[in-house]
C-alpha positions in Angstrom: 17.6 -16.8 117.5 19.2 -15.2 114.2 22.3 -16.4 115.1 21.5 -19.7 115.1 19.5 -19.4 111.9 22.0 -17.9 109.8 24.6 -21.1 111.3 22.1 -23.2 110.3 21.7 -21.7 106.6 25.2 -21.3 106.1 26.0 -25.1 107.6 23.0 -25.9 104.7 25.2 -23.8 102.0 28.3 -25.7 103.1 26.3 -29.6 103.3 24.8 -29.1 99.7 28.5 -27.6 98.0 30.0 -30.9 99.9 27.4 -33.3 98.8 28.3 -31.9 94.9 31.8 -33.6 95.4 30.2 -37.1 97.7 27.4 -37.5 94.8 28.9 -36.2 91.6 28.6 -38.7 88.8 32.1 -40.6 87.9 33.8 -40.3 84.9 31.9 -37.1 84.0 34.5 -34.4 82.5 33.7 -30.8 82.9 35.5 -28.8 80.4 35.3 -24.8 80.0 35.7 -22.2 76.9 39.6 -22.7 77.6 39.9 -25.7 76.7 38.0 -25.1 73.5 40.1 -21.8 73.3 42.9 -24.3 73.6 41.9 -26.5 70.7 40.5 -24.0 68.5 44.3 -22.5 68.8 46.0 -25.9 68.2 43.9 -26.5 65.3 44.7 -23.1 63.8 48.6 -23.4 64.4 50.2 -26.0 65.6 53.5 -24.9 67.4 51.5 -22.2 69.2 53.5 -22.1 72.8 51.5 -20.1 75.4 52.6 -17.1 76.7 52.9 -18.1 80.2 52.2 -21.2 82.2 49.3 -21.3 85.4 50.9 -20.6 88.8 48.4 -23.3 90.2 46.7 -26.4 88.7 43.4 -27.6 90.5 43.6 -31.2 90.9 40.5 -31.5 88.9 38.1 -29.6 86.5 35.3 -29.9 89.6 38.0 -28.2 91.9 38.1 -25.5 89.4 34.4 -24.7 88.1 34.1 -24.3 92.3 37.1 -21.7 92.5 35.6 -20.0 89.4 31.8 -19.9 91.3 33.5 -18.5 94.5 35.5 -16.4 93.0 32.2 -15.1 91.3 30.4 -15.4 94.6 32.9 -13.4 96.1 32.8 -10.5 93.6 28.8 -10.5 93.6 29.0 -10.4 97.3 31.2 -7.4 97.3 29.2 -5.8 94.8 25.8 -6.1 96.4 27.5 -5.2 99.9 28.6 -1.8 98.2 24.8 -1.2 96.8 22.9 -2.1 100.0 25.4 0.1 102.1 24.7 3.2 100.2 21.5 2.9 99.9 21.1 2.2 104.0 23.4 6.0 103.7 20.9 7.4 101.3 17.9 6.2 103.7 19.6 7.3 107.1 20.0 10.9 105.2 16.2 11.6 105.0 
C-alpha cells in the first residue's frame, strides 16, 4: 500500500510540473536578476565582453527557472536527507 501511494504522489508531482508547461500563459517572458545584471552592466559600459560564454542555452526562460528549481530541489533534498539521517543515528544511539 505505500508503494503505490508514494507512485501516486510522485506521478501528481510530475502531472502538476507538466501541466506548468500545457497551461502556461503565451507570450509571458520570465526574466531573472541576470538579465538585469546584464543590462545594468551594458548601461554602465558599453563594450563590456563577458568573461566566458554558457556551455548550454535552455530553449527558453521556462526551461530554465525549472533547471534552477531542480537544481534547488536537488540541493534541499540532499540537505534534509543529511539532517534526518543523523538524527535517525542520534535516536538509534539512546
Amino acid at each position: 500500500m505505500k508503494q503505490h501511494k508514494n507512485l501516486l504522489l510522485l506521478l501528481a508531482a510530475v502531472a502538476i510540473i507538466l501541466s506548468a508547461f500545457v497551461f502556461a500563459p503565451k507570450g509571458v517572458e520570465y526574466s531573472g536578476t541576470d538579465d538585469a545584471a546584464e543590462t545594468a552592466i551594458s548601461s554602465l559600459q558599453e563594450d563590456y565582453e563577458p568573461w566566458f560564454s554558457p556551455i548550454f542555452e535552455p530553449a527558453g526562460s521556462e526551461v530554465e527557472s525549472l533547471l534552477f528549481t531542480l537544481q534547488g530541489s536537488i540541493g534541499a533534498g540532499i540537505i534534509f536527507y543529511v539532517i534526518g539521517y543523523n538524527k535517525g543515528k542520534k535516536e538509534a544511539k539512546m
